[in-house]
C-alpha positions in Angstrom: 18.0 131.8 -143.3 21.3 132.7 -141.6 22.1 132.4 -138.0 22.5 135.8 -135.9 26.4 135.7 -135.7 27.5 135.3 -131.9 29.5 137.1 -129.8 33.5 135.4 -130.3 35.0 132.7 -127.9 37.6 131.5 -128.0 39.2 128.6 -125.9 43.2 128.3 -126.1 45.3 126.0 -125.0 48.6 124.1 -125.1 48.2 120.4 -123.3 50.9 118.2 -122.3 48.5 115.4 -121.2 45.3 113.8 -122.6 43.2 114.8 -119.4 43.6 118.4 -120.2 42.5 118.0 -124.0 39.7 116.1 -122.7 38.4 119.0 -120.3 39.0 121.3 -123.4 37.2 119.3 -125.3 34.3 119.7 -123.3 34.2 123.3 -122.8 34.1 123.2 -126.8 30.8 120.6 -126.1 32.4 117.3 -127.0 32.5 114.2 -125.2 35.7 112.3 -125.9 38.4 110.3 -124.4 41.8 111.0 -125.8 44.1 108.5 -125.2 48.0 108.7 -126.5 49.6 105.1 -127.7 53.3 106.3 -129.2 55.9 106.9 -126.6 56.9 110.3 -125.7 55.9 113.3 -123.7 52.6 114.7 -125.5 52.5 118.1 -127.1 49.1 118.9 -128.1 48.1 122.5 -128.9 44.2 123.0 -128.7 42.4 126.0 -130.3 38.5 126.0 -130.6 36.9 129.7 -132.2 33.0 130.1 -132.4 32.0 132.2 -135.6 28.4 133.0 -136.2 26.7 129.1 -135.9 29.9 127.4 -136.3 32.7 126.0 -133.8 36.1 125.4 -135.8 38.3 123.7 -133.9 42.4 123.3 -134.0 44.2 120.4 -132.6 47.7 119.5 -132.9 49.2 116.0 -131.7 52.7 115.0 -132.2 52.0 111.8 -130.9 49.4 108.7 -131.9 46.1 109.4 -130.5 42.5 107.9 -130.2 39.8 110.0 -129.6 36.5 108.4 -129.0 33.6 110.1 -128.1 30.2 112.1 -129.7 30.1 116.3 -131.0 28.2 118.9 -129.5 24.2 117.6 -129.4 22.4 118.7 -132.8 25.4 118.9 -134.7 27.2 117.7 -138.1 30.9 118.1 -137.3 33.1 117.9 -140.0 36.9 116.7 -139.5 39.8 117.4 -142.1 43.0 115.9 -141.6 46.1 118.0 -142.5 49.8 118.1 -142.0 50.9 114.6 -141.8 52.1 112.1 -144.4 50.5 109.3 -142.6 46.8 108.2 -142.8 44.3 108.0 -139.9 41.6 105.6 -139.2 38.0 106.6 -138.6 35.5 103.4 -137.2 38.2 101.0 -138.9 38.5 103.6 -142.2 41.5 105.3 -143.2 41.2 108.8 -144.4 44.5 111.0 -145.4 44.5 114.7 -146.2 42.2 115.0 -148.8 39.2 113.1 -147.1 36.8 114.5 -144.3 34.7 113.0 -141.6 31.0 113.9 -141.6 29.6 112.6 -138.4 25.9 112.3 -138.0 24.1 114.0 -135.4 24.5 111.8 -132.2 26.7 109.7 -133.7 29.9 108.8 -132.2 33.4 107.6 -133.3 36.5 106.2 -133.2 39.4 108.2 -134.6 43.3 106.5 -134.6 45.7 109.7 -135.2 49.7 109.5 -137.1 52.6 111.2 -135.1 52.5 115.3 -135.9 48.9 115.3 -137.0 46.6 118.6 -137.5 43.1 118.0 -137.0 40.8 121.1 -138.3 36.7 120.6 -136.9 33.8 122.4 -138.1 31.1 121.8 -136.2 27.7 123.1 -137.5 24.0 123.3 -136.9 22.7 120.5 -138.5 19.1 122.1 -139.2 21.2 125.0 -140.7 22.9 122.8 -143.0 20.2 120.8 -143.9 18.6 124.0 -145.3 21.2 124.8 -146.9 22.5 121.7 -148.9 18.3 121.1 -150.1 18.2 124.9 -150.7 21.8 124.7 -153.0 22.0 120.9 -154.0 18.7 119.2 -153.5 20.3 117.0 -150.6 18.2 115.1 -148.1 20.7 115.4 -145.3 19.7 113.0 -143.5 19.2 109.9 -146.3 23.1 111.4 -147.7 24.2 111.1 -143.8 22.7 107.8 -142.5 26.1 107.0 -141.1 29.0 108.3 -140.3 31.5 108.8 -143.7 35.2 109.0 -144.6 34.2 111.7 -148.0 37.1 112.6 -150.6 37.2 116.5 -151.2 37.8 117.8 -154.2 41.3 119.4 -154.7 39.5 123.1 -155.8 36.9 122.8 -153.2 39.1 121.8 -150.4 41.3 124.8 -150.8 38.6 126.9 -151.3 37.6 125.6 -148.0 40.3 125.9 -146.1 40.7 129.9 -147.6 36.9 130.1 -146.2 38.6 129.1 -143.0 41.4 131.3 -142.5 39.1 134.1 -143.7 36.6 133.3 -141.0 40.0 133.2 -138.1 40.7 136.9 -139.4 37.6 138.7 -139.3 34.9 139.9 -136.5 31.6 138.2 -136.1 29.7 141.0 -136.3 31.3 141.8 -139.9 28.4 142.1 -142.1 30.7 140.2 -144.7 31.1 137.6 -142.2 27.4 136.6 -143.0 28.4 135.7 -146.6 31.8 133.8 -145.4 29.3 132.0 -143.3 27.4 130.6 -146.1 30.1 130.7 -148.3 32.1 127.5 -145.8 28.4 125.7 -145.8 28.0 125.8 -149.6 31.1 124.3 -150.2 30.4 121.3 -147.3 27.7 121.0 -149.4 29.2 121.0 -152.7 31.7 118.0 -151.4 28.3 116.1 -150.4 26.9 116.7 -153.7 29.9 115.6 -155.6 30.7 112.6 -153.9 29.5 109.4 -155.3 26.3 108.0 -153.3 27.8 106.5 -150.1 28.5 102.7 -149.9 26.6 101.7 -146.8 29.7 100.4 -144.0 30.5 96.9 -144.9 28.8 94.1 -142.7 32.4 93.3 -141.7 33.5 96.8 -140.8 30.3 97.2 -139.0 30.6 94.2 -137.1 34.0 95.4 -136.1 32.8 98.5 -134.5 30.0 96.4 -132.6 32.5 94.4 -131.5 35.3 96.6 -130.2 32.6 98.6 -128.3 31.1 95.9 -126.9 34.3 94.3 -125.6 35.0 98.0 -124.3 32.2 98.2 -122.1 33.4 94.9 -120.5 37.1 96.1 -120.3 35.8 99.2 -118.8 34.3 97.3 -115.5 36.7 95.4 -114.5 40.2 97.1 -115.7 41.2 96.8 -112.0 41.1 93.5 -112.0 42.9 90.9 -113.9 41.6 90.6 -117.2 41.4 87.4 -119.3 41.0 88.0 -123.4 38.6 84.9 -123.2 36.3 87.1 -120.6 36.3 89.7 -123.3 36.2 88.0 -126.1 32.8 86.1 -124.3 31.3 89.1 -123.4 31.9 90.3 -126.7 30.1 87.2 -128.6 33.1 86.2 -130.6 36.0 84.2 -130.3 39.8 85.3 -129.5 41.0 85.8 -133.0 38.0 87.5 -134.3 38.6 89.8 -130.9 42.3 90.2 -132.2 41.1 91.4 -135.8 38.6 93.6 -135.0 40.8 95.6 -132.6 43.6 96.1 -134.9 41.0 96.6 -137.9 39.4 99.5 -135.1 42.1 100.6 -133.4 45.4 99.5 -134.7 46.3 97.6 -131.1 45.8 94.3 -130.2 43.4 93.9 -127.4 46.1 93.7 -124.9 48.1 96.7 -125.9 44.7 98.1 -125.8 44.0 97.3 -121.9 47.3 97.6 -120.9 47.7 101.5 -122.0 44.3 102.0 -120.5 45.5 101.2 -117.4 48.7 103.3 -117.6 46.4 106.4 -118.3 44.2 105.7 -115.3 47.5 105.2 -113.1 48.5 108.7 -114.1 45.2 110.3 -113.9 45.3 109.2 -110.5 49.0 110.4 -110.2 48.2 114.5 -111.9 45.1 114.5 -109.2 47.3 113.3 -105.7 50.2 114.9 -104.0 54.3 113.9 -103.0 53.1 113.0 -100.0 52.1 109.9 -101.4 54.8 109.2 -103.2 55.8 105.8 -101.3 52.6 104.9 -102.3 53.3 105.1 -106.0 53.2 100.7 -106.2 50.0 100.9 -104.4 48.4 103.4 -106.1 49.4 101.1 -109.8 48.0 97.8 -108.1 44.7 99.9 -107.5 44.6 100.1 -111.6 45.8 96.8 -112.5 49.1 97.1 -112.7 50.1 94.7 -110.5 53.6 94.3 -111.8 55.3 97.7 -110.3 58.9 97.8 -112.2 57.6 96.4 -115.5 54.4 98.9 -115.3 57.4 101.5 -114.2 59.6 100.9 -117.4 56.2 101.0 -119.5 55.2 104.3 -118.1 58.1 105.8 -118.8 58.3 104.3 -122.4 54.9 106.1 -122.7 54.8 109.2 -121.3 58.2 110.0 -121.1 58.9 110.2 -117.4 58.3 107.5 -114.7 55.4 108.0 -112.1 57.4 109.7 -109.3 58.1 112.3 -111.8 54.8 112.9 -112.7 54.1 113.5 -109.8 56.7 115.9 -108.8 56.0 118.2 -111.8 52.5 118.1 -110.4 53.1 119.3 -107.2 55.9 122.3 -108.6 52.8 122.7 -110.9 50.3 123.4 -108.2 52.8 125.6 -106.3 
């Protein structure tokens, strides 16, 4: 029943920007947008190790982040949040450090990250661990996982998790023993499952929430160049302005303008870490091109973001690239 452990990879990185976690991200088989809403330059170590059939993954921000997006296809990935005295928010849920995320298999989410936050994913085979949690604990993975859930751990089985883990960092692969940690990490995921109280299906409300803040994301998506009314949205969306308002702090802890208008800073300097000093007079131009048709104030709030203003962005890129 266990996998045929797998040669070691190993993908490290230290990011300064969310592009560069994103393309990370991907080589790990995620598809996520990260997108940083505290001000200050971005420090965000990345470290993603495959053992056997699992992918843990380390990430450190020391700013707020969300990260939106779907695991690796045919995958349960499990999240643990450590190392920070504030909560997160997971579709609108807040989970602190002794809850997990367990996604479902093609599932995707929105996850709202505290300042100096350590984020520890194990991603694994969800037929494997379906066999496994019926084998050990009877469970019907995929009745116990209908959604996506915010589970409490249990104090003894969350550090003998996490001991699991740092095992699994220290030893080869090809260690006979590492067949047995293997197992080991998937009995106690499915320990927590079996232990937790059956899942209260997502309220309508909370639901509705999520429906809504993706829905009015599509529509901010297209047309983020131009200007935006919140009545558009909020059409488009099927609800009216306040509801919009509610759901967007309930989802993502902005309101919807905070929410459009740090989009649009992040596509300005996407476009700035991919051009070149040459067009630096062209710095206004290039911000009108992503809706930010106010060039000082979008300077000031650029700055106030990242940490720098846009001609120093793109600077550092060019002494980067040389």
């Amino acid at each position: 029943m266990r996998p045929i452990p797998s040669a070691t990879r190993r993908i490290l990185h230290h990011a300064e920007d969310c592009y560069s976690i994103r393309g990370l991200a991907q080589q790990a088989g995620w598809d996520c947008d990260y997108v940083q809403y505290s001000s200050g330059k971005l420090e965000a170590p990345f470290d993603a190790f495959l053992y056997g059939g699992m992918q843990f993954t380390q990430q450190h921000f020391n700013q707020k982040l969300c990260v939106q997006g779907s695991p690796p296809p045919d995958t349960i990935p499990i999240i643990l949040f450590t190392q920070s005295m504030e909560e997160g928010c997971f579709d609108g849920r807040t989970f602190g450090s002794r809850d997990g995320v367990f996604m479902r298999s093609g599932s995707d989410g929105i996850l709202h990250t505290p300042r100096n936050c350590r984020l520890f994913t194990i991603s694994v085979s969800k037929e494997y661990l379906s066999r496994v949690a019926w084998t050990y604990d009877h469970i019907d993975l995929d009745r116990s996982l209908h959604e996506n859930q915010v589970i409490s751990f249990q104090a003894e089985t969350l550090n003998k998790l996490r001991c699991f883990i740092s095992k699994a960092y220290s030893s080869c692969p090809s260690d006979p023993a590492s067949m047995e940690l293997h197992d080991e990490i998937l009995r106690a995921l499915s320990e927590t499952l079996r232990h937790n109280h059956p899942p209260e299906t997502l309220s309508l409300q909370c639901s509705n929430h999520n429906m809504y803040v993706r829905k009015a994301q599509e529509y901010i998506e297209h047309h983020l160049k131009e200007d935006l009314p919140l009545t558009d949205v909020a059409t488009y969306a099927g609800i009216s302005l306040r509801s919009l308002e509610l759901a967007f702090r309930k989802v993502l802890q902005l309101s919807p303008n905070e929410y459009i208008r740090t989009q649009r800073l992040h596509r300005f300097r996407a476009h700035l870490l991919s051009t070149n000093t040459e067009e630096l007079h062209k710095i206004g131009v290039i911000a009108k091109q992503h809706g930010l048709f106010h060039v000082s104030r979008s300077s000031s709030q650029y700055r106030k973001l990242f940490g720098e203003l846009p001609s120093q962005t793109l600077a550092q890129r060019e002494s980067t690239a040389d």
